[in-house]
C-alpha positions in Angstrom: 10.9 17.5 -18.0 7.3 17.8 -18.2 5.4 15.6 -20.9 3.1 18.0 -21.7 3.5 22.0 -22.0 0.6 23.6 -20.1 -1.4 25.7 -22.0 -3.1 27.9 -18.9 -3.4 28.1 -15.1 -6.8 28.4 -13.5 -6.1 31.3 -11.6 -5.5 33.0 -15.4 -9.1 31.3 -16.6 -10.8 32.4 -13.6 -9.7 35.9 -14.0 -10.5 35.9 -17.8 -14.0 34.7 -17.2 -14.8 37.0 -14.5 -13.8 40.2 -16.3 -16.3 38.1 -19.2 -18.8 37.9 -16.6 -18.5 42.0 -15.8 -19.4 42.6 -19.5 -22.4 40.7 -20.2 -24.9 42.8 -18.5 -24.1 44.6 -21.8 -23.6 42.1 -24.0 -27.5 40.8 -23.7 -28.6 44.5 -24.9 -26.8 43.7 -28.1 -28.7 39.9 -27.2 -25.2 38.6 -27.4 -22.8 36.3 -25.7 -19.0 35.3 -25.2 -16.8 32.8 -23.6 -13.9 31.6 -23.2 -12.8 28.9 -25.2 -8.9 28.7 -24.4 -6.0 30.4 -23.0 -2.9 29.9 -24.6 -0.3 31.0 -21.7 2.9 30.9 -23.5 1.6 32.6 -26.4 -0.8 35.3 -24.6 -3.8 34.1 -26.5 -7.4 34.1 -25.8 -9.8 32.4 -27.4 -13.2 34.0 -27.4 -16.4 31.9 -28.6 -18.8 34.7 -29.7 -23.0 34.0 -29.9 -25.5 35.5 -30.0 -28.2 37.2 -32.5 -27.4 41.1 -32.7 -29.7 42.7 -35.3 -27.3 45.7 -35.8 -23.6 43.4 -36.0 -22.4 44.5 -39.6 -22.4 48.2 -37.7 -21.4 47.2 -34.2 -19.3 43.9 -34.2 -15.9 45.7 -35.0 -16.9 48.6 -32.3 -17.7 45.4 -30.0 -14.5 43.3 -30.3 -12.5 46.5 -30.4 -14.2 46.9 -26.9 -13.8 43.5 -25.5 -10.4 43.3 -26.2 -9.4 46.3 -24.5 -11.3 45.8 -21.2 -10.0 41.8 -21.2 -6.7 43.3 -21.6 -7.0 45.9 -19.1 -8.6 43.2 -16.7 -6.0 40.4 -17.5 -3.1 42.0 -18.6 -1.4 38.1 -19.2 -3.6 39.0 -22.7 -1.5 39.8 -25.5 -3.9 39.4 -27.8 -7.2 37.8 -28.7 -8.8 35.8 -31.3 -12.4 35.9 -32.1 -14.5 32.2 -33.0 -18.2 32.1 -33.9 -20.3 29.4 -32.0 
């Protein structure tokens, strides 16, 4: 019985942040950034650390998580959902 229940596998992080790294070529127009904070394996849950100073966000930020969900999802479908966090 394992003490601890694991939370994420690296192959799983490694994925998450690479299909991370294919959007921010367009995230730095918007002069913004993401990470991953956590993956919550069990659960399906990423946890995405949003930066960044976008002059435009009260118009674009629900266009822009709509968008990053859907290509992490598409890119990692072990996503079942995500939850946004600001820096």
């Amino acid at each position: 019985m394992a003490l601890f229940k694991q939370r994420t596998s690296p192959d799983i992080d490694d994925r998450i942040r690479g299909a991370i790294d294919g959007l921010r070529p367009l995230l730095r127009i918007e002069t913004m950034d993401i990470e991953l904070v956590e993956f919550d394996a069990e659960g399906g849950i990423a946890v995405i650390r949003c930066s960044g100073d976008c002059p435009d966000c009260d118009l674009s930020a629900e266009n822009l998580t709509v968008g990053i969900e859907a290509h992490l999802r598409l890119q990692v479908p072990e996503i079942r959902s995500i939850r946004f966090v600001a820096r």
